[in-house]
C-alpha positions in Angstrom: 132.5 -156.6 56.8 130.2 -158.2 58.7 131.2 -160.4 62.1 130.8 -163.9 61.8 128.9 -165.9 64.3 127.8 -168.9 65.3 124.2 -169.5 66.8 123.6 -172.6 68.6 120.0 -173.9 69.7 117.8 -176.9 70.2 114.9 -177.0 67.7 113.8 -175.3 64.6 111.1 -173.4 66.2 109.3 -170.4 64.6 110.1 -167.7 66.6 113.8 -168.3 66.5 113.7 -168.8 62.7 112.0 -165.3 62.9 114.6 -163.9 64.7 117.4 -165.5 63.3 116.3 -164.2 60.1 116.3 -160.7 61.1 119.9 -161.1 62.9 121.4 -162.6 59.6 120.4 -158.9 58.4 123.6 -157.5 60.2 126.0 -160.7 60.8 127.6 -163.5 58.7 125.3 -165.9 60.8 125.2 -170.0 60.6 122.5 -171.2 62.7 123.4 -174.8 64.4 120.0 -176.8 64.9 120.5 -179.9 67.7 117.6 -181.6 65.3 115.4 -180.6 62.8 112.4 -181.7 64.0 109.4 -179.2 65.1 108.0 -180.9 67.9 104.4 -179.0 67.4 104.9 -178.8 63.2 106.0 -182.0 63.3 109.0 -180.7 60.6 111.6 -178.0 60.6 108.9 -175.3 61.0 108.1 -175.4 57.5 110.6 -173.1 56.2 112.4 -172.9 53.1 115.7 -172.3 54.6 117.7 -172.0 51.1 115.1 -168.5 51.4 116.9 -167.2 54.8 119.4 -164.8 55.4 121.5 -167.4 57.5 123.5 -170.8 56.9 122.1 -173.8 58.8 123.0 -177.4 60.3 121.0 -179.7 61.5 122.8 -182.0 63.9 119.9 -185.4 63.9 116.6 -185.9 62.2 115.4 -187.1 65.7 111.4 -187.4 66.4 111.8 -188.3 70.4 108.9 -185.8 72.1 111.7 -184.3 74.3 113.1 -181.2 73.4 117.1 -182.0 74.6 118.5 -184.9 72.7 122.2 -185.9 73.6 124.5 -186.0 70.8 128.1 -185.5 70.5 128.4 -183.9 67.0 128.3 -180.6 67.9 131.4 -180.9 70.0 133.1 -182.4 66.7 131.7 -179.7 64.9 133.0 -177.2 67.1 136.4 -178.9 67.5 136.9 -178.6 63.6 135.4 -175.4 62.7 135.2 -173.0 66.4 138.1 -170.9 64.4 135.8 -169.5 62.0 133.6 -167.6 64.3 134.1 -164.2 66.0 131.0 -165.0 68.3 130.0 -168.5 69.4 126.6 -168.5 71.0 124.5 -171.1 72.9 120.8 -169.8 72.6 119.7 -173.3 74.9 122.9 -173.8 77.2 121.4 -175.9 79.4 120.8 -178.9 76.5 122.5 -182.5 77.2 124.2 -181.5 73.9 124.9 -177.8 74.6 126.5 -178.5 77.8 129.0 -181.4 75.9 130.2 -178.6 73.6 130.3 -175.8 76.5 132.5 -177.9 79.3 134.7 -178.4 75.8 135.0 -175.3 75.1 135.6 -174.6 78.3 138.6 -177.0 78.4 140.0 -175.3 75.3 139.5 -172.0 76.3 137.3 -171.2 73.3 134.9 -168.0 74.6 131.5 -168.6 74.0 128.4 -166.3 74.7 125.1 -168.2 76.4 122.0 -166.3 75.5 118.7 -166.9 77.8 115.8 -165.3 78.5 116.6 -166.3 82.3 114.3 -168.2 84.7 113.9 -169.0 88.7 117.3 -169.9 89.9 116.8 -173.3 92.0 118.7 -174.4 95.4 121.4 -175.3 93.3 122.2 -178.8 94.7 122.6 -181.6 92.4 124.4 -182.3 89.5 123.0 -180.2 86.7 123.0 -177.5 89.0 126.4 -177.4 89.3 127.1 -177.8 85.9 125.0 -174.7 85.4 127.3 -172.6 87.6 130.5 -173.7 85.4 128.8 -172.6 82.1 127.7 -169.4 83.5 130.6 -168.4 85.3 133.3 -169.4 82.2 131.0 -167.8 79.5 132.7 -164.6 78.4 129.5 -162.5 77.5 125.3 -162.7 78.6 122.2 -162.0 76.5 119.6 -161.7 78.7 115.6 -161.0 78.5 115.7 -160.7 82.2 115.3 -156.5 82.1 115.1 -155.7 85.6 116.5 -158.2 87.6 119.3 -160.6 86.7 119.5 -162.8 90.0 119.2 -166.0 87.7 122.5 -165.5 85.9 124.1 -164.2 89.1 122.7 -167.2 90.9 124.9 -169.4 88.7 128.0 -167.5 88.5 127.6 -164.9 85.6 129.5 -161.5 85.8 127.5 -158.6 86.1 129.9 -156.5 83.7 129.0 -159.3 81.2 125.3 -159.1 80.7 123.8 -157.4 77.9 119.9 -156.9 77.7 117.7 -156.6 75.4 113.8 -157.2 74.8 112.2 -160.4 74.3 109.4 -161.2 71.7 108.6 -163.7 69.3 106.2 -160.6 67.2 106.9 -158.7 64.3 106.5 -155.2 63.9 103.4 -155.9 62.4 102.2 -158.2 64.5 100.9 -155.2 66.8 97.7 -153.7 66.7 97.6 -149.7 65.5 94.4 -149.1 67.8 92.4 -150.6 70.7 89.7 -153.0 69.4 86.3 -151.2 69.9 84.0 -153.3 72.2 80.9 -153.6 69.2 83.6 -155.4 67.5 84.6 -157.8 70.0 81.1 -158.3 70.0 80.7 -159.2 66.1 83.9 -161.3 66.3 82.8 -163.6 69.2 79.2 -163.8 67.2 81.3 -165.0 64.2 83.9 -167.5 66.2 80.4 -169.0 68.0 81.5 -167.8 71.2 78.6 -167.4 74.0 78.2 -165.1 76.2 78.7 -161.3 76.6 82.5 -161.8 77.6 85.4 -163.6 77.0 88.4 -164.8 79.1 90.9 -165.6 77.0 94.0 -168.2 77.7 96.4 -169.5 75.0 98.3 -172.2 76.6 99.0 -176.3 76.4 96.5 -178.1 78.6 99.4 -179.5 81.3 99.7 -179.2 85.1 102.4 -176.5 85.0 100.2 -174.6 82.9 97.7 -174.1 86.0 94.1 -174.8 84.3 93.3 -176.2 87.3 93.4 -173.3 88.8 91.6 -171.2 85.7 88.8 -174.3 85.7 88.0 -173.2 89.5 88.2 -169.3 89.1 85.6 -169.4 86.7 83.3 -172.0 88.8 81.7 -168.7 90.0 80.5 -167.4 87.1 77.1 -167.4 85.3 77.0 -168.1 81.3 77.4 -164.7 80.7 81.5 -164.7 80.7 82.9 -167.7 79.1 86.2 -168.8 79.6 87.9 -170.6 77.1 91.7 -172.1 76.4 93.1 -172.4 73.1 96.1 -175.2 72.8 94.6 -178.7 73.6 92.3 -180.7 74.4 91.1 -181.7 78.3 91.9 -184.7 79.5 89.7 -187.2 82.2 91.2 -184.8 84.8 90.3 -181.4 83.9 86.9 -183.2 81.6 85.7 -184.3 85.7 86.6 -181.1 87.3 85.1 -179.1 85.2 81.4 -181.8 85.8 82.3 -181.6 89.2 82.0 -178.1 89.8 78.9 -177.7 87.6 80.8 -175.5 84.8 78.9 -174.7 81.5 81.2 -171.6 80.3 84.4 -173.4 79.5 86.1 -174.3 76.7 89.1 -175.9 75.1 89.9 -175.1 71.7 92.7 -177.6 69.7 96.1 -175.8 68.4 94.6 -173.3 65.3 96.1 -171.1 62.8 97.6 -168.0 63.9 95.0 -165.9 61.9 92.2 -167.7 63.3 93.7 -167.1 67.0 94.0 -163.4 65.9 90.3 -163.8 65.5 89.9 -165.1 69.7 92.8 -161.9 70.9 90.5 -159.4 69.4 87.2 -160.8 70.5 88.6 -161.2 74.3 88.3 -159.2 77.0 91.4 -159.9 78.9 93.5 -162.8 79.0 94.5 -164.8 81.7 97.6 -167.6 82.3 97.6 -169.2 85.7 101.4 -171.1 85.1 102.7 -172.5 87.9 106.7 -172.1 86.1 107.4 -170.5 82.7 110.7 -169.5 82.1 109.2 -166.4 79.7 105.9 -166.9 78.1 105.3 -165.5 74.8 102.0 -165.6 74.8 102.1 -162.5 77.4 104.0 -160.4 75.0 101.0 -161.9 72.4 98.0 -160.9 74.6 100.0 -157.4 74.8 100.2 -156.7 71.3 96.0 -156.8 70.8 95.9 -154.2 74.0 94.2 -157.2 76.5 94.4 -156.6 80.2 96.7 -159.5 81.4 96.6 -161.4 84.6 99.4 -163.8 85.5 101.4 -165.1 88.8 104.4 -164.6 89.9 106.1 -167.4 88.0 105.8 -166.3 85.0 108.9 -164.7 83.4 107.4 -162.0 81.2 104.6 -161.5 83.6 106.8 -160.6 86.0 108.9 -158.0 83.3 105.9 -156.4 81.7 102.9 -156.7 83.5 102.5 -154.2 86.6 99.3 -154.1 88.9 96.5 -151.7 87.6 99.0 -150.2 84.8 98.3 -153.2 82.5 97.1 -156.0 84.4 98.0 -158.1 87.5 100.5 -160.2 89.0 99.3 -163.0 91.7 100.2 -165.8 93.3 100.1 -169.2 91.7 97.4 -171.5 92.6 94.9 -168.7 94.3 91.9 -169.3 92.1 90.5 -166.8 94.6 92.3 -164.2 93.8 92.2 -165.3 90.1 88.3 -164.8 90.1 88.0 -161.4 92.1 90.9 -159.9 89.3 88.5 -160.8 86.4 85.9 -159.6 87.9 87.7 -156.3 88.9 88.2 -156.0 85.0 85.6 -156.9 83.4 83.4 -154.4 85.1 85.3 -151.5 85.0 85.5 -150.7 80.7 87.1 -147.7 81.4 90.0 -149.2 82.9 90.3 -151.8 80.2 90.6 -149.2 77.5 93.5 -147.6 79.2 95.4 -150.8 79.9 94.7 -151.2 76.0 96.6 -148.1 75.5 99.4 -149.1 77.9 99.9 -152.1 76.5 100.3 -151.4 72.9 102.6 -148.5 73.6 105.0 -150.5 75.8 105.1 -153.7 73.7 106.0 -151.9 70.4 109.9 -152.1 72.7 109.8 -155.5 72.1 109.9 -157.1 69.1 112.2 -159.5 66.8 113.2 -156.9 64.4 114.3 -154.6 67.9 115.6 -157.3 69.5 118.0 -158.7 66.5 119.5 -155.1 65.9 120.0 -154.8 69.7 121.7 -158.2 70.2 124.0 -157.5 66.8 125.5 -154.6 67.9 126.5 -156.7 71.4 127.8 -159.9 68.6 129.6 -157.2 66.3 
């Protein structure tokens, strides 16, 4: 008989619906949605749910652009039907409406499991803070993508007997590439995509601050047409459209939000990827750039950068905001071929640990 369990999360976003998929292969699982509106898909991913292997709720049909909306029906919910469920998880515990239903079940003494990929643990002053360290340190078990350090659950309270790893990943199986892309293909595929110049820095990313084009735009003042740089999520606003003028740049691109084939198309023509973030709490695209064999460089705030890339092995980690630094690590990579093919190797070898169908089979057999 299979456990029953409860999975509780924000939005209807692919890679969850991907993974919840797979985990309803081994539980009884009903998936609790806080809304069912995709904030980039503008609908609930565009799945046929009826088609899953797990039961859902949706809580709203809210369209607000923020991804927490407060709402107290899934403390009703829970109040009602908490019985029912061997496991009670909150996959986005730090939600206006996951925190209502935590500090109740909390009062109630109804154990519940947060699951979190982790992050950078703050001062911990103020009120939310606070509130984070009486989830954490009341929840009764921890899934956490965080595979060699867990200070952020820690930080807040969370007992170190209590956490329970696995690997993080938003690919299938198939997702990964069998072999390292030859470099006369790259060179047909950026022919084909329209792409000049005789390399490509790759970055896959919304154009925002946190993201750190900034800092990308000025690493690749330096360098002549022959390596274009280009960003695939958005377009540039007046900001980054007068920095790039300003410092005389005629190798960079921004390409809108495209189909996951056609960006398939940009990983395989690429020559390493790059994401300057100045705070992600993982970063799939990492895991992504991984799974085609690129070289990655990243900083030190970047949550998967931190857990899979390691200097030289398959790319680097820097400091956030040194452009400097930024620029002389391309460079370092994109003359050396040699090295690039073994990082390809590396990478594909280590990322086939981490994906959905590992990581639901790994967090059922914690939930069963």
């Amino acid at each position: 008989m299979k456990s029953n369990v409860l999975l509780i999360t924000n939005l209807p976003s692919s890679y969850f619906v991907e993974y919840a998929n797979e985990l309803g292969r081994y539980l009884d699982l009903t998936v609790v949605f806080e809304r069912d509106y995709d904030l980039h898909k503008k609908k609930a991913s565009g799945y046929n749910f009826d088609s899953m292997t797990f039961k859902t709720l949706f809580l709203t049909k809210s369209k607000s652009k923020k991804e927490d909306i407060l709402t107290f029906k899934l403390r009703f919910f829970l109040k009602k039907q908490y019985r029912k469920y061997n496991r009670i998880v909150f996959c986005n515990p730090c939600s206006p409406t996951s925190i209502l239903a935590e500090l109740y079940c909390i009062k109630k003494n109804i154990p519940y499991c947060v699951q979190s990929e982790g992050g950078f643990p703050k001062n911990g002053n103020g009120i939310k803070e606070k509130i984070k360290k009486i989830i954490y340190k009341n929840a009764s078990l921890y899934l956490t993508g965080m595979l060699n350090e867990n200070n952020y659950f820690l930080h807040y309270g969370a007992k170190e007997n209590k956490l329970r790893k696995y690997n993080f990943s938003s690919l299938h199986e198939s997702d990964i590439q069998t072999r390292v892309i030859a470099e006369e293909e790259k060179q047909q595929l950026r022919k084909k995509l329209g792409i000049n110049g005789k390399r490509l820095v790759l970055c896959v990313s919304q154009v925002i601050q946190r993201k750190g084009i900034d800092t990308l735009i000025r690493a690749a003042a330096e360098f002549n047409d022959d390596v274009a740089f280009y960003v695939i999520g958005g377009k540039p606003d007046y900001y980054y459209s007068s920095l790039i003028k300003d410092l005389k740049i005629r190798n960079f691109y921004f390409v809108k939000r495209i189909s996951k084939d056609l960006l398939s198309l940009y990983y395989k023509a690429a020559d390493l990827f790059i994401l300057l973030t100045r705070e992600d709490v993982w970063g799939l695209v990492i895991n992504e750039a991984m799974a085609y064999g690129l070289p990655v460089i990243t900083t030190n705030k970047c949550l998967a950068g931190v857990q899979l890339i390691k200097d030289l092995e398959n790319g680097f980690i820097i400091d956030s905001d040194d452009y400097k630094l930024a620029r002389d690590k391309i460079i370092f990579l994109l003359n050396d071929e040699k090295l690039r093919k073994r990082i390809a190797i590396a990478n594909l070898k280590k990322i086939k640990n981490y994906t959905i169908e590992r990581m639901a089979e790994t967090i059922a057999n914690y939930l069963k």
